[in-house]
N, C-alpha and C positions, 0 to 999 in steps of 0.2 A: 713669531710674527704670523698673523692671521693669512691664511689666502683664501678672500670667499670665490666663489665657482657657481656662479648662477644660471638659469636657465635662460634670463635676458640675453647674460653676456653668450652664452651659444647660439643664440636665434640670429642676436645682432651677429656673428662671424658669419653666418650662412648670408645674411643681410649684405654685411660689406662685399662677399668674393660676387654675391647676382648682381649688386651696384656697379663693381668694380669692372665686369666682364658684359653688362648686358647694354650695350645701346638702347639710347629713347625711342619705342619703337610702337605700335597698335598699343591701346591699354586693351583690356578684356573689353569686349562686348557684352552691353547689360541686357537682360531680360526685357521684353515688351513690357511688361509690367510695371519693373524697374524705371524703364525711360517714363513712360505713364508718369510714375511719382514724383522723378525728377523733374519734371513740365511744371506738374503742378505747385511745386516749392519755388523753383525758378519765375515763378507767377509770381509768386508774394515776395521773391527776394527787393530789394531798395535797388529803384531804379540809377542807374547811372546818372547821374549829375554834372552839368558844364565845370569843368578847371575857375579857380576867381580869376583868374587876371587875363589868361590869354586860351581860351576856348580850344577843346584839341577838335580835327575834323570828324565827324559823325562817324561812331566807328560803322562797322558790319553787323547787324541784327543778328545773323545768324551764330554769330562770333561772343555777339554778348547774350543772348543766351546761352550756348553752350558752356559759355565761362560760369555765367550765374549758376547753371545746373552743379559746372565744378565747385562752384561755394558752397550750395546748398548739399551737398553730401559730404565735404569738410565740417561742415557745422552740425548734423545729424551726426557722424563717427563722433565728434568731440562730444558732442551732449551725453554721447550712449556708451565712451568708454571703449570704442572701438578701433584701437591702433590701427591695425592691419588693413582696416574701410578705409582712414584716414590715408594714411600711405599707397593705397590704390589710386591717389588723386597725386600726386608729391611726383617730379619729374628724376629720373633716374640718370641724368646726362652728368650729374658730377658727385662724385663718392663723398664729399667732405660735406657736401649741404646734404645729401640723404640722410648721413651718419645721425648731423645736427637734427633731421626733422624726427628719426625714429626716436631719439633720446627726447628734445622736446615732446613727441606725443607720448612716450612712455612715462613723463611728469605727470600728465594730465591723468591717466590711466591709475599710479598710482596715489593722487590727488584729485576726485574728480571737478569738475564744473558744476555749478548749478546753470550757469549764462555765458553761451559765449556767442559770438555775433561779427559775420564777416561780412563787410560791405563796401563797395568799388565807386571810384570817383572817376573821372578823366580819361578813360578808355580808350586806347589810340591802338584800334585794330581796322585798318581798313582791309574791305575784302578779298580775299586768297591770301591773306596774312598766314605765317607760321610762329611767329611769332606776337606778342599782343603785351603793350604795358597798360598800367593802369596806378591810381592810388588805392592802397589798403587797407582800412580804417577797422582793426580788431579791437573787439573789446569783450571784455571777460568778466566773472566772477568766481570764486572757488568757495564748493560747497560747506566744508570744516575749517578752512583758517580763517575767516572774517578778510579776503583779501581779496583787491576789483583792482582791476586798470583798463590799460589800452593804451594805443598810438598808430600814427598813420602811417605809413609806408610806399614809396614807389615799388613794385615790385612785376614780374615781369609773368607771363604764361607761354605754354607751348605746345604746339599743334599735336597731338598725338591721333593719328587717324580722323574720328570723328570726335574724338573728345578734344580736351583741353588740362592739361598739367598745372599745377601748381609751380614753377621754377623760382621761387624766395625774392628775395630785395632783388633791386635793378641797380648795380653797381656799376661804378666806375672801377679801375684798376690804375693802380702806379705799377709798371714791373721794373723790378731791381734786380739784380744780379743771385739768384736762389730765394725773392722774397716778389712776394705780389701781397700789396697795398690796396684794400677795399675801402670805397666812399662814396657816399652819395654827392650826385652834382647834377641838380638838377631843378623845376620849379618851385619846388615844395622844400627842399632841403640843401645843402651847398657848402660844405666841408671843404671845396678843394685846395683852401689857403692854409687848412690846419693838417690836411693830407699832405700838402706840400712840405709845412715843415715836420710834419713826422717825416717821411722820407729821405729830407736829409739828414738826420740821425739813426737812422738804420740799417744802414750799412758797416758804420762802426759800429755801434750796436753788436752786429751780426759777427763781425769779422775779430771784434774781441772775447767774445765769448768761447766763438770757438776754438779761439786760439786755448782761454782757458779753461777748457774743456778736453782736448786731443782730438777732436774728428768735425766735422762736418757732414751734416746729415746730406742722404740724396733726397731727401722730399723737402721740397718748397717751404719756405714759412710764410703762410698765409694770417695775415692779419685782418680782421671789420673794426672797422671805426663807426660807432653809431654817435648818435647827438646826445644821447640823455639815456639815464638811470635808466627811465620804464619804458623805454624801448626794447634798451637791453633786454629788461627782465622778458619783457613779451613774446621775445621773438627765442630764448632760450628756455629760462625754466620758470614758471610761471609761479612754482611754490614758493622761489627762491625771491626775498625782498631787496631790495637794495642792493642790488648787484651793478658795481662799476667796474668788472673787469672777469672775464669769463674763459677757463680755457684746461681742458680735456683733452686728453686721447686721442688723435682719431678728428677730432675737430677744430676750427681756425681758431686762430686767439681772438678775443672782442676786446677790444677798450670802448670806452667812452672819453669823451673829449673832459678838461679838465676844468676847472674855474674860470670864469666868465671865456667859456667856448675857444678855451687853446687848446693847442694840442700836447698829448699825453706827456709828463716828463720822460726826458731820457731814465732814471730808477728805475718809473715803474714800467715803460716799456720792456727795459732789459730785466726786469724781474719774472716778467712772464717770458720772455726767448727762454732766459735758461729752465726755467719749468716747461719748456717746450723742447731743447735737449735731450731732458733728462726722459721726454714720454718717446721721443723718437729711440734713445738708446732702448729705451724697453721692448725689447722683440716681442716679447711676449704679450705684453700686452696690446701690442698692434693686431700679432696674428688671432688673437683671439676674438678681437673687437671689444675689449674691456674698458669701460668710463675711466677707469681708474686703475695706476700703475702699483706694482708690486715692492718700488720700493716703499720704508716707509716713511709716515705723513713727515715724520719731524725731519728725516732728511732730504724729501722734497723741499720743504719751505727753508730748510737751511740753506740747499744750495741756490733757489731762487733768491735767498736775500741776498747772501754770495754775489750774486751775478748783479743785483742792484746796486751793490756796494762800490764795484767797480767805476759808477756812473756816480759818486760822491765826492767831496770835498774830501781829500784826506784826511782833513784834521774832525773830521762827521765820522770815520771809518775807524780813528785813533781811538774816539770818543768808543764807540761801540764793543770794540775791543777791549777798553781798559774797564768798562762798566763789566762784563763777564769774567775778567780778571780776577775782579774786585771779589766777587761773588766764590771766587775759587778757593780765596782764602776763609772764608767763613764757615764757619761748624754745621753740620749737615740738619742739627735740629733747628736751625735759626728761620727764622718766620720767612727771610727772603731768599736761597741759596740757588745753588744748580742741579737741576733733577738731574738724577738718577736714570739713564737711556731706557730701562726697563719700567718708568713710569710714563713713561709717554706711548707707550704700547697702544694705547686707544685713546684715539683724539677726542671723541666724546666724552669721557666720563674725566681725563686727565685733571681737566682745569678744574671739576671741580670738587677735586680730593687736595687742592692748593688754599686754606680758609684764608693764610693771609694774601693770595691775590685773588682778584675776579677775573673770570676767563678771558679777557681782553688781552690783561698783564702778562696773564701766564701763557697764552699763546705766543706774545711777543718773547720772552724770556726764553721759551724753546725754539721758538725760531732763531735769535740771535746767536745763543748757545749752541745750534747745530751749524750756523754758518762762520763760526769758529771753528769748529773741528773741520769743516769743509774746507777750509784756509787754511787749519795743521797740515792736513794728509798733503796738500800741496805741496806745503813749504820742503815739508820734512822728508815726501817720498818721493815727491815730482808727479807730473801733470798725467803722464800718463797712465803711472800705477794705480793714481786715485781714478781714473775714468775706468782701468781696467775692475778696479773694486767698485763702484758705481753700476760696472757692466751685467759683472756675478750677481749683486744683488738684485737686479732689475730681471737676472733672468729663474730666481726663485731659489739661490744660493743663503742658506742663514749670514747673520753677519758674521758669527765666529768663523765660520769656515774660511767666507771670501776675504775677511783681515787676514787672515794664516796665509791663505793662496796670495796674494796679492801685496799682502804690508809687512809681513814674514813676522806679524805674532797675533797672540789671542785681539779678542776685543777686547777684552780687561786691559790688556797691556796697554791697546792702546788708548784709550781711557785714561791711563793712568799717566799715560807718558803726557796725553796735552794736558790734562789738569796742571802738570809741573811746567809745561809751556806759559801757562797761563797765568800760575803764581811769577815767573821769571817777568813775565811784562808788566806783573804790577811793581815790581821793584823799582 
């Protein structure tokens, strides 16, 4: 199993512990020169414009400028590839949006812009404000993929001495019992009826997972609910297309609302809680500040279907089970069977050393096929030994050792024992 070790992932841990320890507090003071320049971008930035329906009170002159100043050097760092400029603007009062902006701008970094363009509606800063909302109307283009969007956003700023912070969306919250629910409710957007009923299924949700899982994290499971696709993508990774459902490390889960503007199904909310488990068990990958966890891909996604499974029709769950069954009794050369754990090594290249499926297929086929086995180890060892084997592996343990330590035999063995699980259920 691969463990890359990069210089992001150490900048980002120095990143997290100043986020985590440093109140919002003075930014640096810019150079005369510096402010000079900023004046003069903040001239040409697009003036604030009245709300459509219901006008906000004239903000503070001084306030919207200083804000425009803060846009106009968000948008110079983006155009120039400049994370760390960009982040000099980004407010530091909560660890999990910082996380999200340093990764967002390190998308951009490694993908640059040819256009991007930040520009404020409805300003509602009246003066000696510390705070200031407004709408946010980005739009972008990236220089090598042939790819443009945008979307508007309520989103909020914060007084920093003489500046002005970037502070992200202007959210509502639902809190729940270890879970805080994000949503917009407000002129421009209004979620709170699909927020509402997300949160009555998230506590079950919550409360069965962990049960089958063995533990309960201490960190919050924080959830955003945005309206649409390219919002999503806008406000996370910009390289990344068609993104309905987004969730990392270190950062809140995203959904998007689901056909004609419901809210999320119970599956796929619980598909992402236990992908959100499995990043809290990962110590390691917390203290380091790493996007991505050490265990690997195909067992993530097994046990996030795992955990969707639970929110199915049994007879959907029977179904799934007997189709991998099926496949167990089939000769290893046959166009359709069950890989091999040691071909799914690299998610990239896997699917497509598979000619009779296209990588769609064969993702799904390894995902189903590893949330099988994530169902044996249950069945057959109990809840806890498999979360202790879970543990080992998440904290840089091979899988041989941590099956031996944990499941008291090889990986082969066990291998071998569910493939014969799996013929018994097609009988």
């Amino acid at each position: 199993m691969n463990r890359p070790h990069s210089l992001i992932a150490l900048l980002l841990a120095g990143l997290l512990v100043l986020a985590a320890c440093q109140k919002a507090g003075p930014a640096p003071t810019v150079t005369p020169d510096a402010a000079r320049l900023e004046t003069a971008a903040a001239l040409f930035a697009q003036p604030t414009r009245a709300a459509h329906a219901s006008p906000t009170p004239e903000p503070a002159r001084d306030i919207e400028l200083a804000i425009s100043r803060t846009l106009a050097r968000m948008e110079r760092a983006v155009l120039t590839g400049d994370r760390d400029g960009y982040l000099a603007n980004v407010w530091t009062g909560d660890t999990t949006f910082y996380v999200e902006q340093f990764r967002w701008a390190q998308d951009w970094v490694e993908h640059p812009l040819s256009a991007f363009d930040l520009s404020i509606s409805a300003l509602d800063a009246p003066a000696g404000a510390t705070e200031a909302r407004a709408r946010l109307t980005i739009t972008w283009t990236q220089r090598d993929l042939d790819s443009s969007g945008g979307a508007t956003l309520s989103v909020v700023f914060y007084r920093a001495s003489e500046r002005w912070l970037y502070g992200g969306e202007d959210w509502q919250a639902i809190e729940l019992d270890g879970i805080r629910l994000y949503y917009f409710a407000n002129s421009l957007t209004d979620n709170r009826a699909e927020a509402e009923a997300l949160a009555g299924d998230l506590p079950d949700i919550h409360a069965r997972l962990t049960a089958l899982f063995g533990f309960t994290p201490a960190e919050v499971l924080k959830i955003r609910l945005y309206e649409s696709a390219a919002t999503l993508q806008t406000v996370t990774r910009l390289s990344q297309a068609r993104l309905t459902t987004w969730n990392r490390p270190g950062e809140a889960i995203k959904l998007t609302l689901g056909p004609s503007n419901t809210a999320p199904r119970p599956p796929d909310v619980a598909r992402e809680v236990a992908r959100w488990l499995l990043y809290c068990l990962d110590a390691k990958a917390q203290r380091s500040g790493g996007e991505e966890t050490l265990i690997p891909w195909w067992l993530v996604e097994g046990f996030a279907e795992y955990g969707a499974m639970q929110f199915r029709p049994v007879s959907q769950q029977n179904r799934m089970i007997g189709r991998i069954a099926a496949l167990a009794a089939v000769p290893q050369p046959a166009g359709q069977r069950l890989f091999a754990w040691d071909e799914l090594a690299d998610r990239d290249t896997f699917a497509a050393a598979q000619p009779a499926l296209g990588p769609p297929q064969a993702f799904e086929l390894a995902r189903d096929q590893s949330a099988t086995l994530v169902y044996f180890i249950g069945e057959r060892f109990g809840i806890q030994a498999r979360r202790q084997w879970l543990e080992a592996v998440s904290n840089g343990q091979w899988l041989d050792k941590a099956t031996e330590d944990h499941l008291g035999q090889s990986f082969a063995a066990l291998d071998e024992a569910w493939r014969a699980w799996l013929r018994a259920q097609g009988m």
